[in-house]
MMTF fields as JSON, N, C-alpha, C and O atoms, coordinates in Angstrom:
{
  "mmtfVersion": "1.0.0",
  "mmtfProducer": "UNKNOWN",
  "numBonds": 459,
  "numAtoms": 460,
  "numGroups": 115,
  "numChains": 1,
  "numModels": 1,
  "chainsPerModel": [1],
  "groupsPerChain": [115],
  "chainIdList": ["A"],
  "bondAtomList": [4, 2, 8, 6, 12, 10, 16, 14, 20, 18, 24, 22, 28, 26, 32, 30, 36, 34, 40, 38, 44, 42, 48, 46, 52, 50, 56, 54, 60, 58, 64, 62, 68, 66, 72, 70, 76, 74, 80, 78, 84, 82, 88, 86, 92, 90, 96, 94, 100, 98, 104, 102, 108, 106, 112, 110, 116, 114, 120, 118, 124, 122, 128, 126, 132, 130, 136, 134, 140, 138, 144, 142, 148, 146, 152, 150, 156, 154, 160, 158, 164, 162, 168, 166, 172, 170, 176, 174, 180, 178, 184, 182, 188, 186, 192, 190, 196, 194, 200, 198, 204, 202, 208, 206, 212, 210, 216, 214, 220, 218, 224, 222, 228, 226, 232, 230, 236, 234, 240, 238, 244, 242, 248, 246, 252, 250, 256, 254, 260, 258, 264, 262, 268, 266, 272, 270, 276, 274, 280, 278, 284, 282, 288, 286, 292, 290, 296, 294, 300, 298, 304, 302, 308, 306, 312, 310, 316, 314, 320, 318, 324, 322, 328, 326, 332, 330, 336, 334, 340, 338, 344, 342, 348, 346, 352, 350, 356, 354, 360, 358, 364, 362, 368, 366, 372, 370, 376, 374, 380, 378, 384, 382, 388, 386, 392, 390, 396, 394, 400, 398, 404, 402, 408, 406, 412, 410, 416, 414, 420, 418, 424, 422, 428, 426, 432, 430, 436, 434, 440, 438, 444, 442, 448, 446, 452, 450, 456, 454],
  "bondOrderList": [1, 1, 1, 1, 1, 1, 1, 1, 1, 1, 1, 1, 1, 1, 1, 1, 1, 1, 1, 1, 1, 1, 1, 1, 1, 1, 1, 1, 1, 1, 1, 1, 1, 1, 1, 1, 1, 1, 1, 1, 1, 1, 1, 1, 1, 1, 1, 1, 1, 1, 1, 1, 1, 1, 1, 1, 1, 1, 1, 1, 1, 1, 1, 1, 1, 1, 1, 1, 1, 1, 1, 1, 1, 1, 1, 1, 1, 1, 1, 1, 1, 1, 1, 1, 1, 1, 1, 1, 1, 1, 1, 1, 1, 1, 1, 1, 1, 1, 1, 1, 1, 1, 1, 1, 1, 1, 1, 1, 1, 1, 1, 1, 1, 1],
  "groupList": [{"groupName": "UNK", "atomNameList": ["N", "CA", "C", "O"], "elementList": ["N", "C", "C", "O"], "formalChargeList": [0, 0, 0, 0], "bondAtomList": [1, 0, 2, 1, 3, 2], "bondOrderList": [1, 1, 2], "singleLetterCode": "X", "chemCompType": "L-PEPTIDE LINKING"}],
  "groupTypeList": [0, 0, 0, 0, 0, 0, 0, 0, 0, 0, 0, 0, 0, 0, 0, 0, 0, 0, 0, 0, 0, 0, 0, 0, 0, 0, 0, 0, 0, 0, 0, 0, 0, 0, 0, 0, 0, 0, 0, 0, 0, 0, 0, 0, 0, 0, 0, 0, 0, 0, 0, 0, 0, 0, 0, 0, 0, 0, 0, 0, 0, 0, 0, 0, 0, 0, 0, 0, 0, 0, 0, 0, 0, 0, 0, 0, 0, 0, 0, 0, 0, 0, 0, 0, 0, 0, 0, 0, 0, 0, 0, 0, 0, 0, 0, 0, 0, 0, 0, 0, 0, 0, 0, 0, 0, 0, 0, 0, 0, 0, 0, 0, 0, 0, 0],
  "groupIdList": [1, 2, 3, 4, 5, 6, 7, 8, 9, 10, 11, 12, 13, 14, 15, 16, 17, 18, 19, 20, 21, 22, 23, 24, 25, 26, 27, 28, 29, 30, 31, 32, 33, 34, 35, 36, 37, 38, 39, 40, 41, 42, 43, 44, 45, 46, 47, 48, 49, 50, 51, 52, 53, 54, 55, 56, 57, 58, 59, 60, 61, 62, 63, 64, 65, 66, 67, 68, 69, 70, 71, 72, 73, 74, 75, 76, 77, 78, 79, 80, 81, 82, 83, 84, 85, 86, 87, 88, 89, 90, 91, 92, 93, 94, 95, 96, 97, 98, 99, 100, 101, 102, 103, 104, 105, 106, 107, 108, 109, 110, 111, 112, 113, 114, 115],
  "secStructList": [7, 7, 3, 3, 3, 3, 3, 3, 3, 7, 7, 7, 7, 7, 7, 6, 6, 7, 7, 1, 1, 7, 7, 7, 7, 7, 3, 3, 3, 3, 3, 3, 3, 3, 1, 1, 1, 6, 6, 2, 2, 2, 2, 6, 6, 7, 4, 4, 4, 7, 6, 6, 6, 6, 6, 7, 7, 6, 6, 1, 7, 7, 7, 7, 7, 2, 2, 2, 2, 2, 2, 2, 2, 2, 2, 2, 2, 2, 1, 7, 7, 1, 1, 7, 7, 2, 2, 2, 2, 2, 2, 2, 2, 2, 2, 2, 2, 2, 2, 2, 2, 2, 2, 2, 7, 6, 6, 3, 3, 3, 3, 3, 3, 3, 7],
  "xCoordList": [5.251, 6.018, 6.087, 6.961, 5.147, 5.187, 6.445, 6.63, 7.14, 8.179, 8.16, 7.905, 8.546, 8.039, 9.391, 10.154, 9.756, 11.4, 10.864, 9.914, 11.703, 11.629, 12.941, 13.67, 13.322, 14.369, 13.957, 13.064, 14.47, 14.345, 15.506, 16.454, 15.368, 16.394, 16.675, 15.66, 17.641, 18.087, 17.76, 18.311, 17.077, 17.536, 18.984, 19.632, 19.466, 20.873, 20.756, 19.777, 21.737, 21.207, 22.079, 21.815, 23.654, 24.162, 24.129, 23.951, 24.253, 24.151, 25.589, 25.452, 26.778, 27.895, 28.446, 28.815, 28.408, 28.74, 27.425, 27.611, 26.272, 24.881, 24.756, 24.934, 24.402, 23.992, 22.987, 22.315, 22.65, 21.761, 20.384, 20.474, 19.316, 18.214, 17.744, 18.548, 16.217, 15.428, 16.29, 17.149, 15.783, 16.545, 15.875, 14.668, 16.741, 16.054, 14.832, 14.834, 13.691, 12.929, 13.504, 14.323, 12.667, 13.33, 12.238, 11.121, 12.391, 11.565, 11.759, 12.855, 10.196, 10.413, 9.926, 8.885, 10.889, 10.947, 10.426, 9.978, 10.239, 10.076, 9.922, 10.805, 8.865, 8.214, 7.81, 7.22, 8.004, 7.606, 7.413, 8.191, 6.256, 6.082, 6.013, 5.314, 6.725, 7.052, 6.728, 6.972, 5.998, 5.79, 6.529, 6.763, 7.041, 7.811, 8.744, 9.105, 9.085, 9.868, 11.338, 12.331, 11.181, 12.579, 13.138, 14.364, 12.748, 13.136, 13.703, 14.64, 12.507, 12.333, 13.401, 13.991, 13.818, 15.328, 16.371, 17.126, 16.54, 17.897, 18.277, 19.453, 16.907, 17.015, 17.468, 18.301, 16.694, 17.584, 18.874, 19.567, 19.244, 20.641, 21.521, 22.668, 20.849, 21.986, 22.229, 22.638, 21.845, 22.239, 23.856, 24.198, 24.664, 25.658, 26.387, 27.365, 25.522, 26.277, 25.237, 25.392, 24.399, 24.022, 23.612, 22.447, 24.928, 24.957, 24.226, 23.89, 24.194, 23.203, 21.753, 20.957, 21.427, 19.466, 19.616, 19.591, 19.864, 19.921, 19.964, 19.41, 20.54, 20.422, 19.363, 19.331, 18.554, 17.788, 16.641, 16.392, 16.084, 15.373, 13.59, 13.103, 12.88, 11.463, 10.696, 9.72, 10.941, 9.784, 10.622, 10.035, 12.231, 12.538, 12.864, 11.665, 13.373, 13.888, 15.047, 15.902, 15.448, 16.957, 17.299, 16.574, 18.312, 18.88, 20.177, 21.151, 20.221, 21.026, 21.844, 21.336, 22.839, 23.581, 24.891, 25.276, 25.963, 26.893, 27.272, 26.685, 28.284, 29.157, 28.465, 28.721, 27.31, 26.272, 25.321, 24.783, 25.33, 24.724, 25.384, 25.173, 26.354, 27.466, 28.064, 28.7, 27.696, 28.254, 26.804, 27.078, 25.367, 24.63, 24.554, 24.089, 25.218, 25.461, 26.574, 26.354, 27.376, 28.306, 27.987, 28.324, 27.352, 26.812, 25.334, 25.102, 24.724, 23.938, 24.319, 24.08, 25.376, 26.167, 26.854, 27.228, 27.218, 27.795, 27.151, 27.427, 26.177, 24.967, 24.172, 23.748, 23.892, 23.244, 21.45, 20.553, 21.549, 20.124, 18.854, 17.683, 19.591, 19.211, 18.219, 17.226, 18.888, 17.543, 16.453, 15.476, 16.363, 14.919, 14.124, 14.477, 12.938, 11.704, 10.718, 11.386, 9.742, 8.467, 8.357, 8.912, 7.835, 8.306, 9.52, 10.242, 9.89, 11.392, 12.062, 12.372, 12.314, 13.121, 13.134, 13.982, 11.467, 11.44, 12.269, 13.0, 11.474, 12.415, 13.526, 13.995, 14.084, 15.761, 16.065, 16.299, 16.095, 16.034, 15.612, 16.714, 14.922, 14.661, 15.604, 16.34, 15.868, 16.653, 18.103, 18.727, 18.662, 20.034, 19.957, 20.834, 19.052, 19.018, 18.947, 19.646, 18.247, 18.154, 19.874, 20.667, 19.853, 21.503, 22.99, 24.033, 22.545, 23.437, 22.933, 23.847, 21.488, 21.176, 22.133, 22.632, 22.02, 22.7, 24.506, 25.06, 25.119, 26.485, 26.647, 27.293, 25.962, 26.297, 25.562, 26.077, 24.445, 23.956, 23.68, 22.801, 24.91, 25.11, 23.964, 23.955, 23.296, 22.127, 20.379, 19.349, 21.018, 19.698, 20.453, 21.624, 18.96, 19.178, 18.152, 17.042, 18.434, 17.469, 16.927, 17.517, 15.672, 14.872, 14.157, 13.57, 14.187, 13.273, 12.371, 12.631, 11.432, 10.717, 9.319, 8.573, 9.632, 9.242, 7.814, 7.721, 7.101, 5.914, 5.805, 4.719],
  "yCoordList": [87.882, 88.603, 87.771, 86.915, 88.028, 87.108, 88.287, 89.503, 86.96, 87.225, 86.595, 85.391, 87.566, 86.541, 86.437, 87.292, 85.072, 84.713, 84.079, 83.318, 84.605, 84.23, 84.29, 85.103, 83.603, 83.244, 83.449, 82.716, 84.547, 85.637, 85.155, 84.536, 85.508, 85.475, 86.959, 87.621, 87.466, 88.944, 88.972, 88.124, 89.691, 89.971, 90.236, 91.1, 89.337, 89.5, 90.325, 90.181, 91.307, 92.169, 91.669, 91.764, 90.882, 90.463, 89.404, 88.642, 88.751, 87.864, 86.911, 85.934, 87.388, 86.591, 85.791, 86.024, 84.63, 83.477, 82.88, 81.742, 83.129, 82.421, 81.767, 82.41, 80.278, 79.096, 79.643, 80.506, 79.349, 79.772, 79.234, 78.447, 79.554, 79.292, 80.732, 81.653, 80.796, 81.147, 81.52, 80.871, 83.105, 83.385, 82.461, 82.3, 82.058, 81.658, 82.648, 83.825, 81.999, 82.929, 83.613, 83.262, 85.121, 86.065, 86.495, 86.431, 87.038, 87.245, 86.599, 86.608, 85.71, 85.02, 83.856, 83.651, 83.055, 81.541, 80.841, 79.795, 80.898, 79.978, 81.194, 82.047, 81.199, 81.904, 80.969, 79.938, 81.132, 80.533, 82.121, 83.067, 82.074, 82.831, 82.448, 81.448, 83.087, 82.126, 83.529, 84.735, 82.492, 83.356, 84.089, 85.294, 83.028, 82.968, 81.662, 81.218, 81.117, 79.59, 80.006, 79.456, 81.114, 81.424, 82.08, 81.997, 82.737, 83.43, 82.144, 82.156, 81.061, 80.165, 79.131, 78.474, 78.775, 78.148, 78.94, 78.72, 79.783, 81.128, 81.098, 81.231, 80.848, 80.942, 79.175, 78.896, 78.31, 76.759, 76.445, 75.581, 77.166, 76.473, 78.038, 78.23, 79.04, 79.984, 81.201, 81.021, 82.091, 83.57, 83.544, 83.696, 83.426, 83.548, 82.501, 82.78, 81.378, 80.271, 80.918, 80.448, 81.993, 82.261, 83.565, 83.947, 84.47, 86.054, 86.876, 88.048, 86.105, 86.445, 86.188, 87.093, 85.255, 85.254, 86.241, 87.341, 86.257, 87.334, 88.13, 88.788, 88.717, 90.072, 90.733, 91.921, 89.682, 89.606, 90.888, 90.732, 92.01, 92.35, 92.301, 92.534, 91.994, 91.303, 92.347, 91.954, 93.58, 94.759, 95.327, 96.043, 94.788, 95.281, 94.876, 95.043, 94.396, 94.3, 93.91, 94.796, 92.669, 91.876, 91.348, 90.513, 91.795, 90.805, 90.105, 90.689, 88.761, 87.742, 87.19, 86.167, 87.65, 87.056, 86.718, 86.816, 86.393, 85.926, 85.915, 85.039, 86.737, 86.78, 85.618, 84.47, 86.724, 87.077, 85.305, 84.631, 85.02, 83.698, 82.455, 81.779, 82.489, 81.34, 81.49, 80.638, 82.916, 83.092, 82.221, 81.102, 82.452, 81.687, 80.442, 80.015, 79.675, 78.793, 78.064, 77.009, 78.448, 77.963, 78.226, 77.485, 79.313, 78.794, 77.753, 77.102, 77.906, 76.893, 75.373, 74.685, 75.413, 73.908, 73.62, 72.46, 74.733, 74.701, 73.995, 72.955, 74.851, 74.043, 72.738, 72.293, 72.093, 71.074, 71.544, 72.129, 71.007, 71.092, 70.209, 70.386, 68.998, 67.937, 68.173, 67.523, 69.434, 70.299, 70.8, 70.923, 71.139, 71.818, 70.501, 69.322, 71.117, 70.561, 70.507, 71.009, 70.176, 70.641, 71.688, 71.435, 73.051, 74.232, 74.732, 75.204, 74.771, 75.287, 74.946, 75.703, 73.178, 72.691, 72.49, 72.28, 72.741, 72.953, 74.624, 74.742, 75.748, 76.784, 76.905, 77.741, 76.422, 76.209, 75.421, 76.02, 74.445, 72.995, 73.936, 74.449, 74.481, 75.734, 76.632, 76.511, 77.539, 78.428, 77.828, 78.335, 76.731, 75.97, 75.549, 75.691, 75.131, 74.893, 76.105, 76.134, 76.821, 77.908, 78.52, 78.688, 78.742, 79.292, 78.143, 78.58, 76.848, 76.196, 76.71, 77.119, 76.922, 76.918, 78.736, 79.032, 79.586, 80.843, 81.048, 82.142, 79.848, 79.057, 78.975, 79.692, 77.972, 77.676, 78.893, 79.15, 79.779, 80.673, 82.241, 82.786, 82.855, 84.085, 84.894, 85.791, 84.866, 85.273, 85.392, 86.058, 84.4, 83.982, 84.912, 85.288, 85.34, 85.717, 85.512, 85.122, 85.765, 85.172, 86.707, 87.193, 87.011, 88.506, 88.159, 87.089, 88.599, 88.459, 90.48, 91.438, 90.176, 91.323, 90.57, 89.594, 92.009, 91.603, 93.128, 94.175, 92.824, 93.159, 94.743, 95.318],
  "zCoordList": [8.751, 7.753, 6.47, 6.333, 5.509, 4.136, 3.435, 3.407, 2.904, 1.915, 0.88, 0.895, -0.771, -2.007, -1.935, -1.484, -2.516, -2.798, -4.511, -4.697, -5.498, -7.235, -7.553, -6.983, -8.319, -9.157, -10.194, -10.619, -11.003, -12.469, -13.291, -12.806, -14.713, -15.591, -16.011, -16.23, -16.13, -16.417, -17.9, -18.603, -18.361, -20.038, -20.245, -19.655, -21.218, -21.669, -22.784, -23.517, -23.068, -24.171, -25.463, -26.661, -24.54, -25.74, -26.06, -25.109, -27.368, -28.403, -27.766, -27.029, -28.184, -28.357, -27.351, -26.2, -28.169, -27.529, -27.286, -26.855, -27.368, -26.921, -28.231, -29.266, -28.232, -28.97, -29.772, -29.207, -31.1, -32.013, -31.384, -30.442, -31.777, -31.341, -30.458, -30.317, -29.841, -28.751, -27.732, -27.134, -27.593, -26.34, -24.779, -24.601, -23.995, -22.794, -22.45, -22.811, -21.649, -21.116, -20.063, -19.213, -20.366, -19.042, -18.25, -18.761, -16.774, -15.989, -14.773, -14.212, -14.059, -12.915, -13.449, -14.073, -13.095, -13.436, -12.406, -12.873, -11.1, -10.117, -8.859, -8.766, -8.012, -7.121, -5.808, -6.131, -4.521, -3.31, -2.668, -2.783, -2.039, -0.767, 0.311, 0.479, 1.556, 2.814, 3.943, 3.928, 4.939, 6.366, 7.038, 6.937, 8.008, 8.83, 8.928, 10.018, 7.766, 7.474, 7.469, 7.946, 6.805, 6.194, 7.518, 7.443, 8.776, 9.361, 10.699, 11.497, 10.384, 12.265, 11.319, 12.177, 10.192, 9.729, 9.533, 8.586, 10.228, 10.104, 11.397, 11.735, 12.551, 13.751, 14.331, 15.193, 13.609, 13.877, 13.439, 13.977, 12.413, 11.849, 12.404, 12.0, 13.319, 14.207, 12.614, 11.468, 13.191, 12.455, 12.304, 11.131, 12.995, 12.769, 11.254, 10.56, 11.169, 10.537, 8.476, 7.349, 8.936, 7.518, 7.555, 7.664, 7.429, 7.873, 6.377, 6.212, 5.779, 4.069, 4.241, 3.99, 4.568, 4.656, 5.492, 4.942, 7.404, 8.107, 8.037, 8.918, 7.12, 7.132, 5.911, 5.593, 5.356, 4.419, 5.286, 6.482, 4.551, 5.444, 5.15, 4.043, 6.233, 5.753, 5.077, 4.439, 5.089, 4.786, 3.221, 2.41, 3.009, 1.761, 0.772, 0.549, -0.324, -1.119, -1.373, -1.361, -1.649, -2.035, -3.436, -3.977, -3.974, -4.799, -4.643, -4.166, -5.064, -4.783, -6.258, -6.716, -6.914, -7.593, -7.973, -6.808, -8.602, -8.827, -7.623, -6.988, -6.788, -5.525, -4.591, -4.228, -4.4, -3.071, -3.526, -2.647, -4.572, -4.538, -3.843, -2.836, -4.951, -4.04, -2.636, -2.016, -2.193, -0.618, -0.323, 0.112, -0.45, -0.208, 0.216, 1.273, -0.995, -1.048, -0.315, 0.279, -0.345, 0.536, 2.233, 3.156, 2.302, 3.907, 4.341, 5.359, 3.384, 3.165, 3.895, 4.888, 2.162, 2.626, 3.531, 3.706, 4.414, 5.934, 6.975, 7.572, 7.051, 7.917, 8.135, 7.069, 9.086, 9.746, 9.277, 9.886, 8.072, 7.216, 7.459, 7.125, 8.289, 8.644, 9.971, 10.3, 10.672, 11.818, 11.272, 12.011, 10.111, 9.969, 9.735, 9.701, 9.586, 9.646, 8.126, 7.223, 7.774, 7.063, 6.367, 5.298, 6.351, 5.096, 5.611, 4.733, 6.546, 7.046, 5.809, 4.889, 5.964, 5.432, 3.435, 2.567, 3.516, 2.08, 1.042, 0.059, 2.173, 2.051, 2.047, 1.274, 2.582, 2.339, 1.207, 0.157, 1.224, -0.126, -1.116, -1.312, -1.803, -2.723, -2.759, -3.739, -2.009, -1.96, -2.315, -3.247, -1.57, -2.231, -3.635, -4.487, -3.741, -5.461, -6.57, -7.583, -6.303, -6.844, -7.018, -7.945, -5.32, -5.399, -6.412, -6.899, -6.403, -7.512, -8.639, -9.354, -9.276, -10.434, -11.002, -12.088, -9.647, -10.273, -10.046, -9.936, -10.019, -10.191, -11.472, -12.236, -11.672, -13.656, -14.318, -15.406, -13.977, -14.862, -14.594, -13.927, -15.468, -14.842, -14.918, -14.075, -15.438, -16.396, -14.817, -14.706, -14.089, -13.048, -12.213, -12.27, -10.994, -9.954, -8.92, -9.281, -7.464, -6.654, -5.393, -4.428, -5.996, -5.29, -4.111, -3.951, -3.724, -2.131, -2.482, -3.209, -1.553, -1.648, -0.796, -0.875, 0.197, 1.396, 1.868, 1.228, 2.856, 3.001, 2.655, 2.726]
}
């Protein structure tokens, strides 16, 4: 089951309060596609302890932001990260960062889109 996971920037439509200069770039900023990594580290660190990837579904379509990020994140940081392995563990390590990076920036979000 290949799944693309990208971290996008939303077009902001408004101006105020944004620093003079270049709008940030918008779109997909950062792209990993993953097998079966994301599914066999959901299954080591226990479905129950990350009820958000889980229920991620492989054949559809997710978006992940403000709320739904930091719930991410915070079960993330729950977990014994220290069990995964090799792309397991890289897939995850990505995905947590990502999920801090859409903490400080309301603007990011994190898509899954699946086979």
């Amino acid at each position: 089951m290949t799944l693309v996971i990208e971290l996008r920037r939303r077009v902001s439509t408004s101006r105020t309060g944004r620093k003079p200069g270049p709008r940030p770039a918008a779109g997909t900023l950062e792209r990993i596609v993953v097998d079966g990594e994301l599914w066999a580290a959901v299954e080591t660190l226990g479905r129950h302890r990350l009820p958000l990837l889980a229920d991620v579904d492989p054949y559809g379509d997710a978006v992940l932001r403000g709320e739904a990020a930091d719930r991410m994140v915070r079960e993330l940081e729950g977990s014994d990260l220290a069990r995964l392995r090799g792309a397991e563990s890289e897939a995850i390590s990505t995905l947590l960062a990502w999920g801090r990076r859409c903490r400080v920036d309301q603007d990011l979000l994190i898509a899954f889109s699946g086979d």
